[in-house]
N, C-alpha and C positions, 0 to 999 in steps of 0.2 A: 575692821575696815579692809578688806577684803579686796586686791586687784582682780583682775581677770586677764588674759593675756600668758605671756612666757613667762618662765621664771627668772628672767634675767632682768627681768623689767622690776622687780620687788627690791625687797631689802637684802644685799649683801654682807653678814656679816663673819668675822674673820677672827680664829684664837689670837691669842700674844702672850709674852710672858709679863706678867703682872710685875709692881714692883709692890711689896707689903712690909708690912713692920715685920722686924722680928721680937717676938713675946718677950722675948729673956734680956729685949736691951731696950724697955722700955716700962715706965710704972703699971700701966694696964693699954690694954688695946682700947676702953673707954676714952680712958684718958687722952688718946692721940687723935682722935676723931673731933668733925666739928659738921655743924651743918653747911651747905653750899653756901659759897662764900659772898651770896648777895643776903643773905638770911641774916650774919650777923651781922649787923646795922650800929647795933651800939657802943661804944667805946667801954662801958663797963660790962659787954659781953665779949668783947675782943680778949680785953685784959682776963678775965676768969679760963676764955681756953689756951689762955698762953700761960697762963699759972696752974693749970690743973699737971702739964707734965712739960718738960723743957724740948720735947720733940710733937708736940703736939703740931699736925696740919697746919694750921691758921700761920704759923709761919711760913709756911711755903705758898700761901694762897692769897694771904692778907700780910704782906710784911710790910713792917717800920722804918719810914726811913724820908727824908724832906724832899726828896723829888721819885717821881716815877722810875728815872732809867737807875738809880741807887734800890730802888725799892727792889726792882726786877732784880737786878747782878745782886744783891743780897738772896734772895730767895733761890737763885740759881747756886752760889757757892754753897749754900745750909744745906740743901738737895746732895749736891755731891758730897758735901762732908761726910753726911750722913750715912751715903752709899762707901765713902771709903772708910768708916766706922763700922759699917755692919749696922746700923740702926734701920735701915730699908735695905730689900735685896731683891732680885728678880728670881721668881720661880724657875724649878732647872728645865720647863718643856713651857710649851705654848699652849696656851687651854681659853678656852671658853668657862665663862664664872656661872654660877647659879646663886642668885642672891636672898637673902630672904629677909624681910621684916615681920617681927610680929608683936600687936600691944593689946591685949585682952583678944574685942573679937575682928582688930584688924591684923588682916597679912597679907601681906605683898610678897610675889616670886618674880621675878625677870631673869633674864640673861643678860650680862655683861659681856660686850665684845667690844672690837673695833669695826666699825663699819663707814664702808667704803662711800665719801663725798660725792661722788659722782649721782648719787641716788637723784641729789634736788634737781638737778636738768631735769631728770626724766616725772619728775612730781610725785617721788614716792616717799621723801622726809615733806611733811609740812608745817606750817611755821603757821601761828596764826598771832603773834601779836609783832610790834614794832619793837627796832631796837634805837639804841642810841650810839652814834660814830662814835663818842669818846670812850665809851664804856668800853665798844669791842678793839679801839684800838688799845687801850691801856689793856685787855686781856690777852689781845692777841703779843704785844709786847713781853707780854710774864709768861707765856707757851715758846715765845721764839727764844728768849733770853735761858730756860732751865729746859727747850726739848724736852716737855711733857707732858701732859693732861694730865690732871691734878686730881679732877672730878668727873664723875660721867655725869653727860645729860640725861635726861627721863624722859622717854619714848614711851609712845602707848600704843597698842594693835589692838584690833579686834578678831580674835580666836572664832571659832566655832562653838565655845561654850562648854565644850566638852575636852578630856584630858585627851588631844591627840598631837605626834608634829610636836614643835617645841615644849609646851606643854606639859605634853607627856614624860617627854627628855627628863625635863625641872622636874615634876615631879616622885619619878623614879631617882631622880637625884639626891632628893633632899633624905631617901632610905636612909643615906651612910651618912658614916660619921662626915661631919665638915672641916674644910681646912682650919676656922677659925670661928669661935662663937664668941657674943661681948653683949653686951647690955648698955648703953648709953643711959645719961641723968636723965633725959625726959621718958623712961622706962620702955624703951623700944628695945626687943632684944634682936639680935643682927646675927645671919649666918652666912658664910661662902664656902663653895665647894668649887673647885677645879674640873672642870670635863676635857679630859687628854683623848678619850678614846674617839679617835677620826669616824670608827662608824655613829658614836651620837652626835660628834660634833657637827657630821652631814647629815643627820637627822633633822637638828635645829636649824640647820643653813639650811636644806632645802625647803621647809618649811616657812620659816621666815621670808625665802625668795620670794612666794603667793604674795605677802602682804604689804602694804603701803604703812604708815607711821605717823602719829602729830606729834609734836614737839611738846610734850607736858611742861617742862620746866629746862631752863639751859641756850633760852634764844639768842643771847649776848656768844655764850660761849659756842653756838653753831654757827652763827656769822661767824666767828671767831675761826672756826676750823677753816671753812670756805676762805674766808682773806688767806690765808695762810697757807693752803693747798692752792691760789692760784700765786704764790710768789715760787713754786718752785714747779719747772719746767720736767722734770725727768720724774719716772712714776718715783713712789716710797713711801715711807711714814705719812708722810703729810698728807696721803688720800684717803687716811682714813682718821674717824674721832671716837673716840670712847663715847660708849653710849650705856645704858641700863635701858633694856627695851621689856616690857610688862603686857600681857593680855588681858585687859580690862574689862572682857569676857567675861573672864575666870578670876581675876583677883580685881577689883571696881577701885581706883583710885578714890578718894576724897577730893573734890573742888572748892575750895576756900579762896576770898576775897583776898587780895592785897590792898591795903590802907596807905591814904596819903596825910603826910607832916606839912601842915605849910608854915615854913620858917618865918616870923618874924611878923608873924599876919593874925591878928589876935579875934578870937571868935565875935567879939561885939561887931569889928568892923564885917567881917564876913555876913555873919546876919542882917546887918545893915545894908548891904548890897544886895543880896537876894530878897529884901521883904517886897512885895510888888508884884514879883516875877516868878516866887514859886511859893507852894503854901510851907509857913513855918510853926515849929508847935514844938514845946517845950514836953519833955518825956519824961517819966520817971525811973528812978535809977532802982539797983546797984545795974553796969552793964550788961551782966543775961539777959535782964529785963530790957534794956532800951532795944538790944538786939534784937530780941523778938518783936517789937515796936516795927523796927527796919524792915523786918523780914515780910511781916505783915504789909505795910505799904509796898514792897519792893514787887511783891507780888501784883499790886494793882499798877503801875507804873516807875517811872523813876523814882527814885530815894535814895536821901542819902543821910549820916547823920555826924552831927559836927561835938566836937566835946574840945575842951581845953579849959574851960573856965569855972568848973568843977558840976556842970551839968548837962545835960545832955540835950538837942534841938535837933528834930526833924525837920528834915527839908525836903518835899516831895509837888506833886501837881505841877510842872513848869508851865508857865502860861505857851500854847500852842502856838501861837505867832512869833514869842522867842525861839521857840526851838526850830519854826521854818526860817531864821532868818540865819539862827548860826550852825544849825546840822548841814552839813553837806547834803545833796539829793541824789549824789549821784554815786550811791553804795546802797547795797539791799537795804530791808529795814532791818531784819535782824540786827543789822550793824549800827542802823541809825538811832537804835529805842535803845541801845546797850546803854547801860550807868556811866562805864569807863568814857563811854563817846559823848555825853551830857554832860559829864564832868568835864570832861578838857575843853570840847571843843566850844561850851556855853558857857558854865562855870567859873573856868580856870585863862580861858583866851577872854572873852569878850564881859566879863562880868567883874571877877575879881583883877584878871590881867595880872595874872602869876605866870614869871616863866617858866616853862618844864624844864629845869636846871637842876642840878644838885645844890645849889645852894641856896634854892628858893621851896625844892620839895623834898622828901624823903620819900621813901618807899617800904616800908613795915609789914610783914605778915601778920606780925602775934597783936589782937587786939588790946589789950591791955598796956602792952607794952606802948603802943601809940599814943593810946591815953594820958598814960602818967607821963611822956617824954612832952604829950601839948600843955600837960596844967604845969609840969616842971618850967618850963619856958615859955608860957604866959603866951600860947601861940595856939594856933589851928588844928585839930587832927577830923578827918574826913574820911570818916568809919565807912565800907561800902560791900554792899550785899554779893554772896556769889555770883558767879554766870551759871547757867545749868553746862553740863559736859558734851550734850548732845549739839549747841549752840554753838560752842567752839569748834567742834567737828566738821558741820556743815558750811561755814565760815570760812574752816580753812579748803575742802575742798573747793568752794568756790572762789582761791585764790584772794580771800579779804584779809588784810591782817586787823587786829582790834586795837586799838589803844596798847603803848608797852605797858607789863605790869598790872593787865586786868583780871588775869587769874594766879591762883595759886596750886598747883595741882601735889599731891600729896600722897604716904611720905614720901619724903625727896629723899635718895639713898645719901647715907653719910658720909663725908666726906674724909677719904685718910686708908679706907679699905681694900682697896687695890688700886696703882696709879698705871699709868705708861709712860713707860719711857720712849723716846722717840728716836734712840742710838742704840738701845739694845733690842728693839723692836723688829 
């Protein structure tokens, strides 16, 4: 996605010194990693990465404690501990990161940097789904309280196709040896390298200048930057946010559904409410199999599909005069035939009449995991087909955001691999 215009108008982005573990004061570098901290969702996944090693992330990101402003001033003092421990330490120069994933025949290369907030004025970060006030204010609270970015967000460009410009940079980079190689349990192996030298570092600045950016994953924590950079009046840290920025050109991200939980809302009644209004039809299992079912409809129109009561009901066709009475009309259609936007705005407002709350939905990536948490608690899970990637692109240049939470874009870089600091910064 390509600007045209000066380079000043693109994305600006800026070395820093990293803050990393160090190997020798920790069980493994596995071990201290966790996925982005909206991913783990469940309390017996909280627990397993806080027991895999006693400095593992998730305390810094996800900590324990019976109020917010405790949870923050915790997670802030463990941070500094830690720093006056030696268990995290800040690189001795300021670099630009080259990051890498790889699991059989996916791989992902980006660059980590800090880049400059000021981009969204001019429309060169863009966002395309909704956030929620509580979520970014409880994160922007845990960045102001421990001064740090914890996680980068997942930015996507579109390259030329070919190794040139940043690209090229990465690629040439991944020759040497890396600062750090690991391997995570969901068998993803992870590398980082350091880029110190100023002529590649202008290499991939000026190059990145050209391009404009969608927000793949991290919209909570980019509002999150923006609050944040406007409470302080004098330039610094604050104008800029960790990012992992990826040419999707060159290395094609995965697009995957996010799934809704509905607490407390148990599947009979759910199908009870929509028989009428949209067609319902009972699937055969095990789950690959109903998915493909989804996938199938999802392509002829909406669909969706509900599990919690140990089998599986498609729901697709919505009768056409429901959906002119609760779709808004005055949004493309792209936006109006999306899943995410049938789901809430028919389904979940006017049908079922769930609030979009945390303690009325959840928010799940991993399919299965949804499942077993609906039959576990005799409650709802609302399985839901990807968007295509090109969908969300055009969407968001045309300034639409979509439903929060209607993609999942992938992999997400792991969380614990280099952080910032925002006073050594």
């Amino acid at each position: 996605m390509n600007t045209s215009g000066r380079a000043d108008q693109g994305l600006r982005l800026i070395p820093f010194r990293g803050l990393r573990y160090v190997p020798e004061r920790v069980g493994s570098l596995a071990a201290v990693t966790s996925p982005p901290y909206d991913v783990v969702v469940r309390p017996d996944g909280l627990l397993h990465l806080e027991s895999a090693d006693p400095h593992n992330i998730v305390r810094l990101i996800l900590p324990h404690a019976a109020t917010a402003e405790v949870r923050h001033r915790q997670a802030a003092e463990t941070l500094n501990r830690w720093l006056a421990e030696g268990v995290l330490a800040p690189d001795p120069e300021a670099a630009l990161y080259v990051y890498e994933q790889r699991d059989g025949e996916i791989l992902q290369r980006g660059v980590i940097g800090a880049l400059a907030l000021s981009t969204t004025e001019e429309g060169v970060v863009l966002p395309h789904e909704d956030v929620m006030a509580d979520v970014v204010e409880d994160r922007a609270d845990l960045m102001r309280t421990t001064a740090a970015h914890l996680e980068p967000l997942l930015l996507t460009y579109r390259g030329e196709g070919r190794p040139s410009g940043a690209t090229a940079a990465v690629e040439r980079t991944v020759l040497r040896a890396p600062l750090l190689a690991t391997t995570t349990e969901d068998g993803f192996g992870h590398r980082l390298w350091a880029v110190t030298d100023p002529a590649e570092q202008a290499e991939i600045q000026t190059d990145l200048a050209r391009h404009q950016a969608l927000i793949a994953d991290g919209h909570h924590r980019w509002a999150t930057y923006l609050r944040l950079r406007e409470e302080h009046d004098s330039p610094g840290p604050w104008d800029f946010g960790l990012v992992l920025l990826v040419d999707t050109v060159r290395y094609p991200l995965r697009v995957r559904a996010i799934h809704r939980l509905l607490h407390g809302f148990p599947v009979e009644d759910a199908l009870a409410a929509v028989k009428g209004r949209f067609r319902v039809r009972d699937v055969e299992g095990p789950l690959p199999h109903a998915m493909a079912a989804l996938a199938k409809a999802a392509a002829e129109g909406n669909a969706f599909l509900l599990a919690g009561d140990g089998g599986f009901h498609l729901v697709d066709r919505p009768d056409e005069e429901l959906l002119a009475r609760t779709v808004p009309a005055d949004r493309p259609a792209a936006w109006r035939t999306l899943d995410a936007t049938v789901l809430h705005t028919t389904l979940l407002d006017r049908i079922w009449r769930i609030p979009d709350a945390p303690e009325h939905i959840a928010y799940i990536h991993d399919t299965a995991a949804t499942v077993e948490q609906a039959e576990r608690h005799h409650t709802t899970a609302v399985l839901m087909h990807p968007v295509r990637e090109e969908i969300v692109r055009d969407l968001a240049r045309q300034g639409v955001t979509m439903p929060r939470k209607s993609t999942s874009f992938g992999p997400k870089p792991a969380t614990g691999l280099v952080l910032r600091s925002l006073t050594t910064d």
